[in-house]
C-alpha positions in Angstrom: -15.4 -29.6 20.9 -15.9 -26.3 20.1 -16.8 -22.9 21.3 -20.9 -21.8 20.7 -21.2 -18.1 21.6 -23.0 -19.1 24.7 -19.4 -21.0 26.5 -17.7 -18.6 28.4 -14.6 -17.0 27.0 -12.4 -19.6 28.8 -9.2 -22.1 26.8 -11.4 -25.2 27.4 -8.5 -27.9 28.3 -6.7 -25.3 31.1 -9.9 -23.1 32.0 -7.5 -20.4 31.3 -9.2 -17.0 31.1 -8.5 -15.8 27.4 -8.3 -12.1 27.2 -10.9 -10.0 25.3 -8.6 -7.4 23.1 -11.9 -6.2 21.9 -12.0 -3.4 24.8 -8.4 -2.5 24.1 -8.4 1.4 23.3 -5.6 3.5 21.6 -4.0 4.8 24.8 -2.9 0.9 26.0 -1.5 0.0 22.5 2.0 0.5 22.0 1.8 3.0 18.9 0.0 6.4 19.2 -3.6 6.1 17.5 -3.5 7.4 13.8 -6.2 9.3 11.8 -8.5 6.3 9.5 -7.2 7.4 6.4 -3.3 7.2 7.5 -3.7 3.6 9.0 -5.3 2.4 5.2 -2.2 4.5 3.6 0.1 2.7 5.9 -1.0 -0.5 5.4 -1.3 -0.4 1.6 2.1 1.1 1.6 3.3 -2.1 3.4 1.7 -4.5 1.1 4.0 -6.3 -1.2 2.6 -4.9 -4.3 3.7 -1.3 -3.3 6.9 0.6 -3.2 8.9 0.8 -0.1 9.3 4.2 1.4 13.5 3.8 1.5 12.9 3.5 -2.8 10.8 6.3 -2.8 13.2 8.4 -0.5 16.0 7.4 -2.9 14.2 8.3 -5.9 13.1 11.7 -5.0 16.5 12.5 -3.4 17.8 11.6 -7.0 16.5 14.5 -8.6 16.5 17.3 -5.2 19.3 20.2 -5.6 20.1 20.2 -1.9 21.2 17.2 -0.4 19.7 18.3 2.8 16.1 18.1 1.4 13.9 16.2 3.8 10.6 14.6 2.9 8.3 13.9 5.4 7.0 10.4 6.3 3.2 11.2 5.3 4.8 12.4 1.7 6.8 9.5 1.4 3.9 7.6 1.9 1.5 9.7 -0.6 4.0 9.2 -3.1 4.4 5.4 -2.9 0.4 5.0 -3.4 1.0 7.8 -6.8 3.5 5.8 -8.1 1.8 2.5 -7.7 -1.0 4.4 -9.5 1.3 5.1 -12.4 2.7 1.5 -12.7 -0.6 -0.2 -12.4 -2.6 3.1 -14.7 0.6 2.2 -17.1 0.3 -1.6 -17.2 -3.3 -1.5 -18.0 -3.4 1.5 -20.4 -0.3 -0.8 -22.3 -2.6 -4.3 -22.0 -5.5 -2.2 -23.6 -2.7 -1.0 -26.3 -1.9 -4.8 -26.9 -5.9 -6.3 -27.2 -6.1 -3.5 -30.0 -3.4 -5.0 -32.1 -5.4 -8.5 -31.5 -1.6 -9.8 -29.1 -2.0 -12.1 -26.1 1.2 -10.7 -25.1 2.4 -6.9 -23.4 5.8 -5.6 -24.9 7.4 -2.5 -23.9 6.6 -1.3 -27.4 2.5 -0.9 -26.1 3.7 0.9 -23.0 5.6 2.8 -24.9 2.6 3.9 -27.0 0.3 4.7 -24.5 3.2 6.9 -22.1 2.7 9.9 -24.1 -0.9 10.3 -23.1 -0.3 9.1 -19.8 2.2 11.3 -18.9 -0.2 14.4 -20.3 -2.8 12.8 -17.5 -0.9 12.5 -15.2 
């Protein structure tokens, strides 16, 4: 049996009242509300196709001349998504390199190729 948009918003075996989140505003959640744009960053930046903010704190500490540099969470975040840019800009720009030379196949050698340009774009 299940529910038509008409049945009441009740669990239909216990006639337990389910709770209607849809009302819930920003001031009951447990994390302050955040601007559109930083809640699509922060997702994306969770996803498991992007880099982790602790790698991209690493990285950019690896080339800082004072060890007491801090990078705010909003750059750490802008920097994963530019990175992933690169790597995915990179990987196609190198499969476009490979089609070229008529290969199935993407070796280091096409990325290698097309870096010189991408580095100039980027």
């Amino acid at each position: 049996m299940g529910l038509s948009p008409e049945t009441p918003a009740t669990h239909v075996r216990g006639r337990v009242p389910l709770r209607d989140y849809s009302s819930h505003d920003a001031a009951r959640s447990r994390r302050p509300a955040l601007p559109r744009g930083r809640r699509r960053m922060e997702k994306r930046a969770e996803s498991a196709s992007g880099f982790r903010k602790e790698t991209v704190n690493k990285i950019l500490h690896l080339h800082f001349k004072d060890d007491k540099t801090r990078v705010s969470s909003d750059a750490l975040l802008l920097m994963a998504e530019m990175l992933n840019v690169f790597v995915r800009e990179a990987a196609a720009r190198g499969a476009r390199q490979a089609q070229a030379e008529d290969l199935d196949r993407v070796d280091i050698e096409h990325v290698e190729k097309v870096l010189p340009q991408l580095l100039l774009d980027f």
